[in-house]
VEXDREN-2710 file (C-alpha; in Angstrom, 1 decimal):
% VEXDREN-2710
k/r/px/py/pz
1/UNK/124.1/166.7/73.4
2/UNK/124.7/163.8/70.8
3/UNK/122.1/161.0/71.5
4/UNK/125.1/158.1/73.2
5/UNK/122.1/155.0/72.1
6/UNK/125.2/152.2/71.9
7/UNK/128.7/152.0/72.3
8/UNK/130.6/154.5/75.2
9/UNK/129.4/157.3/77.2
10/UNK/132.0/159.5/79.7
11/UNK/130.0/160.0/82.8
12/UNK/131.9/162.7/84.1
13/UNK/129.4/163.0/87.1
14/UNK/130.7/160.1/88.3
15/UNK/134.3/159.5/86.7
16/UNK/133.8/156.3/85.1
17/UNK/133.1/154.8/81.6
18/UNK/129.5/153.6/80.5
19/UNK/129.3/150.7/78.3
20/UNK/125.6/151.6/76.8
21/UNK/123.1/149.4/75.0
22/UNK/120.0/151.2/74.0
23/UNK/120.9/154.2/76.3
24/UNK/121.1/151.7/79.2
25/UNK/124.3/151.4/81.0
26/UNK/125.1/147.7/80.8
27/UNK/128.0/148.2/82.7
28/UNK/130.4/150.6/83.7
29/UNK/134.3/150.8/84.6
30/UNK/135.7/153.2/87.1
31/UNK/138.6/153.7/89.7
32/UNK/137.4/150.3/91.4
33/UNK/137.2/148.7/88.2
34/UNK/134.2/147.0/85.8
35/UNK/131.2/147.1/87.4
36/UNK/127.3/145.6/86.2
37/UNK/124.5/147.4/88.0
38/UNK/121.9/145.6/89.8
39/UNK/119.3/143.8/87.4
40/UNK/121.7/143.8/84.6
41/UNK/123.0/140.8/82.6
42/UNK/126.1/140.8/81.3
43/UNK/126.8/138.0/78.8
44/UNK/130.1/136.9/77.8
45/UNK/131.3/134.6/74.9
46/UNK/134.6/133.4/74.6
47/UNK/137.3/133.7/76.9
48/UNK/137.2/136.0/79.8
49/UNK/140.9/137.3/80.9
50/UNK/142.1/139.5/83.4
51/UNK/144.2/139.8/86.5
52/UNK/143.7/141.0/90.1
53/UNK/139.7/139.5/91.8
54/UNK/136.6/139.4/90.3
55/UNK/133.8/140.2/93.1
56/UNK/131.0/138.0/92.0
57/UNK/129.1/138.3/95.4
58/UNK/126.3/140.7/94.7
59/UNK/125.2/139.3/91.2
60/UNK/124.2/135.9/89.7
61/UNK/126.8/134.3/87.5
62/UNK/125.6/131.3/85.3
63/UNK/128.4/129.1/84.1
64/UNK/128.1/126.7/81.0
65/UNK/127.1/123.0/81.8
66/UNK/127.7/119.9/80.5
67/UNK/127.2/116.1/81.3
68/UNK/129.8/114.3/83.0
69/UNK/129.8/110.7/83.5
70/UNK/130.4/108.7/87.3
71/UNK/131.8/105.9/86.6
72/UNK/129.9/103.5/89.6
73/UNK/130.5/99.7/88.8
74/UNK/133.6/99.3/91.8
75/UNK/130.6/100.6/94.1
76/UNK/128.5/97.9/93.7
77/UNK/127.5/95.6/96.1
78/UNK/125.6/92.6/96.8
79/UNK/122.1/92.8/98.4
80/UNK/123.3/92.8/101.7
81/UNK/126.1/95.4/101.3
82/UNK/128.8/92.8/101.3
83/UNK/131.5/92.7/98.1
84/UNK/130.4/91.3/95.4
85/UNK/131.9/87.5/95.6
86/UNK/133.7/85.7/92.9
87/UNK/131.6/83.0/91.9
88/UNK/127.0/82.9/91.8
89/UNK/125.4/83.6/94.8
90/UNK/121.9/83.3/95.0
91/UNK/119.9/86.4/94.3
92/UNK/123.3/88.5/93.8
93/UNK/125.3/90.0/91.2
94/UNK/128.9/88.5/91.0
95/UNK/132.1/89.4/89.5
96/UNK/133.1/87.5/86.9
97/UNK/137.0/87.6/85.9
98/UNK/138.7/86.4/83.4
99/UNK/141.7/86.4/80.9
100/UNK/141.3/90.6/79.2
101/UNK/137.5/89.8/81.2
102/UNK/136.1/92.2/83.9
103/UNK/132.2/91.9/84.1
104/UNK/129.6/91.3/86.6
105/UNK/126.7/88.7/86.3
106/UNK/123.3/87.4/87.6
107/UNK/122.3/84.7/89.3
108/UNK/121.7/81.8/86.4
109/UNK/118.0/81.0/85.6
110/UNK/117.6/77.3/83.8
111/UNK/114.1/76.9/83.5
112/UNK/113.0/79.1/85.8
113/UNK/112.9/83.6/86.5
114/UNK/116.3/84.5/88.6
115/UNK/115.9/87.6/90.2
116/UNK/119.9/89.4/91.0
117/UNK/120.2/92.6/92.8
118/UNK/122.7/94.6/93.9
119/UNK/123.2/98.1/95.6
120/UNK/125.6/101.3/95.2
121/UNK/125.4/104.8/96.7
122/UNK/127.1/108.1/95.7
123/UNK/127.5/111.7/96.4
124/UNK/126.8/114.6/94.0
125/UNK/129.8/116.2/93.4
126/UNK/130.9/119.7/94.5
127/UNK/130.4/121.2/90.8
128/UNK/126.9/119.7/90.1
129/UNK/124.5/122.3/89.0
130/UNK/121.4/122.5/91.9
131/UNK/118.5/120.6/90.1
132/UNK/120.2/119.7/87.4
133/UNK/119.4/116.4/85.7
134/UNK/120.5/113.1/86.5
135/UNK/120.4/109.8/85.3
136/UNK/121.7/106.2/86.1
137/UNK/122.9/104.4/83.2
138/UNK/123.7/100.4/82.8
139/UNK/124.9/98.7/80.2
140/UNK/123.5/95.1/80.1
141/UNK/122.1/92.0/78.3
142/UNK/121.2/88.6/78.7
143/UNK/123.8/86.1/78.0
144/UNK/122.7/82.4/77.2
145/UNK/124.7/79.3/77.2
146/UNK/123.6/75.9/75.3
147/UNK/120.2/75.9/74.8
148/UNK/118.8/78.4/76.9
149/UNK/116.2/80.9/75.3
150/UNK/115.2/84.2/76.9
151/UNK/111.9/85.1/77.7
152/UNK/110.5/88.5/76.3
153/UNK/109.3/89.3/80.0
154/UNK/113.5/89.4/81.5
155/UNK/113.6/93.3/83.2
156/UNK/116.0/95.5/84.5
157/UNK/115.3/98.0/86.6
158/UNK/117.2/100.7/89.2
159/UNK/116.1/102.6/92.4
160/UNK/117.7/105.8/93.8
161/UNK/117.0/107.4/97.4
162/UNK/117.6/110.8/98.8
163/UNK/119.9/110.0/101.9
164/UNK/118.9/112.9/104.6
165/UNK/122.3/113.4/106.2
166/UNK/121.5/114.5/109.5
167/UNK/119.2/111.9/110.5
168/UNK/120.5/109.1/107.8
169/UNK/116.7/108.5/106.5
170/UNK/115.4/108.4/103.1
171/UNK/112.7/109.9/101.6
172/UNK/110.4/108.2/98.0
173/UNK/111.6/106.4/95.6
174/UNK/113.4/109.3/92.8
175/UNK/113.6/107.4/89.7
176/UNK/110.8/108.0/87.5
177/UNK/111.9/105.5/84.7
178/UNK/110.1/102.5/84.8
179/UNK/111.5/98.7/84.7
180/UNK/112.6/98.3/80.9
181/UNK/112.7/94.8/79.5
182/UNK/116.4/93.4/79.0
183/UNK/117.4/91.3/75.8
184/UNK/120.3/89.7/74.8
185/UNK/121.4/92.3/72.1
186/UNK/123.5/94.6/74.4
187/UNK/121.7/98.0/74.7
188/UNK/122.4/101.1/77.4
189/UNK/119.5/101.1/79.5
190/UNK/119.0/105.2/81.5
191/UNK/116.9/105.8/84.5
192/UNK/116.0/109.3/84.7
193/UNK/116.5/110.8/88.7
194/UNK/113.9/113.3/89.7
195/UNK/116.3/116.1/90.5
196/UNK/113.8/118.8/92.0
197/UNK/116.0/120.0/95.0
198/UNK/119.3/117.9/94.9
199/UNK/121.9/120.1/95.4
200/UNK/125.9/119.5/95.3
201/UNK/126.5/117.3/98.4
202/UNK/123.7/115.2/98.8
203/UNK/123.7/111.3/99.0
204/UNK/121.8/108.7/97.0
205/UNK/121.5/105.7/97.5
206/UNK/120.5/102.8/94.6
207/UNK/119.7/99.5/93.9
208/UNK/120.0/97.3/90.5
209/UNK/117.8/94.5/89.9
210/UNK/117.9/92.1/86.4
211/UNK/115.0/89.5/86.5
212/UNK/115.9/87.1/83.8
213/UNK/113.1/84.1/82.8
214/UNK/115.0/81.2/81.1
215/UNK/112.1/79.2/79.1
216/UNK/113.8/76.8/77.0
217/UNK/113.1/73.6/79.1
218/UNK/116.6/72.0/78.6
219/UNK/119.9/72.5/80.3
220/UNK/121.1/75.7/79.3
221/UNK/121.2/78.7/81.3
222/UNK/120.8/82.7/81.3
223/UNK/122.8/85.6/82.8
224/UNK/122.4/89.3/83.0
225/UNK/125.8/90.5/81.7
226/UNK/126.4/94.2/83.4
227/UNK/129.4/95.8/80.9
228/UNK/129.1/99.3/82.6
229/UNK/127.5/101.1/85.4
230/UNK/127.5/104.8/86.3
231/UNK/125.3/108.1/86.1
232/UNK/125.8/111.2/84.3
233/UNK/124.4/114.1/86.2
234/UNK/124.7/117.8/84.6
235/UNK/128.1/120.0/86.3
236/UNK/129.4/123.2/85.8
237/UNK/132.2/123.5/83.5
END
């Protein structure tokens, strides 16, 4: 009997057709159609067509991933959950609107360390890949009118809570990124999430704090300047 190492074997025992890899059936098609036995892998690359159902339900399929971004700035809210208003508020983020304008700001600091902070919440969505990372992203600065200087020591940080959905409590604190210092060259600041068992579903809640210290000792004040807010978390294509 010829030695079948790779490529096709008959197996007339069983009527069917044995795709073999180093005299290992990697999978086989019969009557009831292609078939991988248990503790194979079957790896695919390209496009995978055919008609009629694919039964998936005995065997792991791993799908390609990539990073898709959440776009999260219209969930932002003040400090105490309200809208964010249209004008300062003390120790809030606002909106600030004008002519081909659409940003959100800080509470000014003239001579003095304003601290704004506002909070957002979201769900994982229903393609997000179990554990899969996560990260809240802001893009930010520190925008100074007149005279105002900033101080090396202006921060921006971000939180993010596990929201337990039966009971509505929250566990620790899941962001793992310290408070990074905020300039007034416009940079993307990323605050890596602890994923370890987030799954598709689950609720987090966040918060976003600037702390800007205005030091110039004259008239002139500084804002945090928020351009963009969101996460990207890894999904299934």
């Amino acid at each position: 009997m010829a030695d079948y190492r790779k490529g096709w074997k008959l197996d007339r025992d069983n009527s069917r057709l044995n795709a073999v890899y180093n005299n290992d059936p990697s999978f086989y098609i019969d009557a009831n159609g292609a078939t991988v036995p248990s503790g194979e892998t079957l790896a695919i690359s390209g496009t995978l067509n055919g008609s009629g159902a694919f039964d998936l339900s005995s065997g792991t399929v791993t799908l390609p991933t990539r990073t898709a971004f959440i776009d999260l700035e219209e969930s932002l809210k003040a400090a105490d959950g309200a809208d964010l208003a249209l004008s300062e508020t003390a120790g809030d983020f606002f909106r600030d609107i004008g002519t081909n304008q659409w940003l959100i700001q800080g509470e000014a600091a003239i001579n003095e360390t304003e601290a704004s902070v506002g909070r957002f919440a979201f769900v994982l969505p229903e393609n997000y890949v179990s554990g899969g990372t996560i990260s809240l992203v802001v893009s930010a600065l520190v925008t100074l009118a007149g005279d105002a200087a900033n101080d090396a020591t202006s921060t921006i940080d971000m939180t993010a809570f596990k929201v337990t959905k039966a009971t509505g409590a929250v566990g620790s604190d899941l962001v793992s990124t310290d408070a990074q210092t905020l300039a007034t060259a416009g940079a993307d600041y990323s605050f890596t999430v602890t994923p370890t068992g987030l799954v598709a579903g689950d609720k987090l809640v966040c918060s976003l704090t600037t702390s800007v210290v205005e030091t110039a000792g004259g008239t002139g004040a500084a804002n945090s300047t928020i351009t963009r807010l969101g996460a990207n978390v890894q999904v299934n294509n």
